[in-house]
N, C-alpha and C positions, 0 to 999 in steps of 0.2 A: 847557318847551322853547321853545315864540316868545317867552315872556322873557327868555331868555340869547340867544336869534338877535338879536332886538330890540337888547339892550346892545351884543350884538358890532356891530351896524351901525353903530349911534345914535355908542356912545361908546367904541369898542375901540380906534382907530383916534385918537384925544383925549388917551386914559391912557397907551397904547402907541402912540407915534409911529414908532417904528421896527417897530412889529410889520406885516407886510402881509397875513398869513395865518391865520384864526380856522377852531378848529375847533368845531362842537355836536355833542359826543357824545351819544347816546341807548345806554345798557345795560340790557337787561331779559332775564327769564329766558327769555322766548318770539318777543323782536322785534316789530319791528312800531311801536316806539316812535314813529319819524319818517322822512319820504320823506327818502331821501340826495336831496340839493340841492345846486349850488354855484352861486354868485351871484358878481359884482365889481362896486364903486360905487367912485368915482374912483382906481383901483389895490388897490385891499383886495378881497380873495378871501374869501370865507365858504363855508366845508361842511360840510354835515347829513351823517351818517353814522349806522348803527342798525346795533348790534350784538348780541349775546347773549352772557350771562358766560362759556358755553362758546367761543365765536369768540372774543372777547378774551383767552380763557385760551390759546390755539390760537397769536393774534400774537405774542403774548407768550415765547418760545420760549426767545429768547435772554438774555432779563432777567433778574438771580440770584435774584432771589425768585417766576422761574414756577410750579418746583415747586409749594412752598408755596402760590399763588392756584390753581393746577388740582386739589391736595388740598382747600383750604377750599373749593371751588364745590362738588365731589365730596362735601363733609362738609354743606354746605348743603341740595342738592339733597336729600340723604336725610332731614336733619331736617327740613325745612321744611314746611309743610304748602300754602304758595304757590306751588309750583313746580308 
């Protein structure tokens, strides 16, 4: 994760000149990944966010393939022996 914050800082802002808004997502099965954070260095926004596959599957609501990611987490969590 400070490797992708890093990139976003250093050079996101370089490759995408028109971009002004970076996001570092953390998804893990329990949270905790990374402190939400936002930052701005000459106009460019950066933010840490940490979510959980079930929250994400939650946002996700309106997108045509939610179903299908709220079953696969559901199919996950039961097989999984990491969760």
């Amino acid at each position: 994760m400070t490797l992708r914050r890093e990139f976003c800082e250093k050079y996101g802002h370089r490759l995408l000149p028109t971009v002004r808004r970076f996001v570092v997502l953390g998804v893990s099965w329990n949270g905790g990944m990374i402190a939400s954070a936002d930052t701005e260095a000459e106009g460019v926004f950066l933010h840490g966010r940490d979510r959980t596959w079930k929250g994400l599957a939650a946002v996700t609501s309106s997108h045509p393939s939610a179903d299908e990611l709220r079953a696969y987490i559901e199919w996950k969590a039961t097989h999984s022996a990491a969760v």
